[in-house]
C-alpha positions in Angstrom: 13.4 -2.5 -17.0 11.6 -3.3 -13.6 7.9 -1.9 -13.6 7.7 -2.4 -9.3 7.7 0.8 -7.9 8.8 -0.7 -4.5 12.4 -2.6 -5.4 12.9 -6.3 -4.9 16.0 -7.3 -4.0 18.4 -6.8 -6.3 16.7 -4.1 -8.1 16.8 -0.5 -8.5 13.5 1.9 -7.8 11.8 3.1 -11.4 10.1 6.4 -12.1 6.9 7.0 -11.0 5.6 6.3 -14.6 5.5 2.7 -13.8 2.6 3.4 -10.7 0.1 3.1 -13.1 1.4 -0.3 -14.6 2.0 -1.7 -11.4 -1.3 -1.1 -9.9 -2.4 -2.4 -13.8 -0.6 -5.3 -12.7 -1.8 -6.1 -9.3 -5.3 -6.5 -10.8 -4.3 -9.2 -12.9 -2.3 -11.2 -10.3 -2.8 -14.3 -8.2 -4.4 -14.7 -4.5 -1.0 -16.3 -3.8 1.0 -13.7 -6.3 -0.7 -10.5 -4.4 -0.1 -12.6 -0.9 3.5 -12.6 -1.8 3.4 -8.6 -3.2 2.0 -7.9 0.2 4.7 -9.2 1.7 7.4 -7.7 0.2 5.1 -4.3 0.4 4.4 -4.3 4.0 7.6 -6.6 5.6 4.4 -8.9 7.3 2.1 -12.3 6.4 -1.7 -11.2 5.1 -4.1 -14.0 5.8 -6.3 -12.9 3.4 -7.2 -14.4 0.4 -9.5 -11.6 -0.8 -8.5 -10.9 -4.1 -10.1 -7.1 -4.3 -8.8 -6.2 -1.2 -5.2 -6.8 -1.2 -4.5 -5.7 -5.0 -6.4 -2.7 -3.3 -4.3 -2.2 0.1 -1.1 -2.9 -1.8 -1.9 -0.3 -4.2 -2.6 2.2 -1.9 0.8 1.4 0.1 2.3 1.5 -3.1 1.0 4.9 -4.2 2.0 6.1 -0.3 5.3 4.9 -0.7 5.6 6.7 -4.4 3.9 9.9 -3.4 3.7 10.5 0.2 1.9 9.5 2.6 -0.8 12.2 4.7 1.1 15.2 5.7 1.7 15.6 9.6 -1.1 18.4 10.1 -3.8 15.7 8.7 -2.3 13.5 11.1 -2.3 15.8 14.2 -5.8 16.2 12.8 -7.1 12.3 12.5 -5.1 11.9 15.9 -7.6 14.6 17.6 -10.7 13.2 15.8 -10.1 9.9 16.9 -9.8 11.1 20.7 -12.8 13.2 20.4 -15.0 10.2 19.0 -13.5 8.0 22.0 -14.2 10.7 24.9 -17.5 11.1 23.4 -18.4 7.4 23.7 -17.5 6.9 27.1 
């Protein structure tokens, strides 16, 4: 069995049991092994080559993808905070 969450091609999705040994995983990858997960994560190139932070970005997505990602009244909510922080700049 697959432990990615997030299918490759040619695979099926797992349970959610697997989250934890995927993001188990990611710590133990490559630069160029977590440069290639982000890729397949995000459907884009990362240029960076910070180890801490992609295995970290990649297992947020992952956990997003898996779980849900922020429900559309914390949306509405980050959308009028961020307007509220820009009109009060100006």
């Amino acid at each position: 069995m697959c432990w990615w969450l997030t299918p490759r091609e040619g695979e099926e999705v797992v349970e959610l049991t697997t989250l934890a040994a995927e993001i188990k995983a990611l710590q133990e990858m490559t630069v160029s092994e977590l440069q290639d997960r982000y890729r397949e994560v995000f459907g884009e190139e990362t240029r960076s080559h910070h180890k801490d932070w992609l295995w970290k970005r990649i297992a947020w997505r992952v956990q997003e993808l898996a779980e849900g990602g922020l429900s559309e009244r914390a949306v509405q909510r980050a959308k009028e905070l961020a307007n509220e922080a820009d009109v009060s700049e100006g």
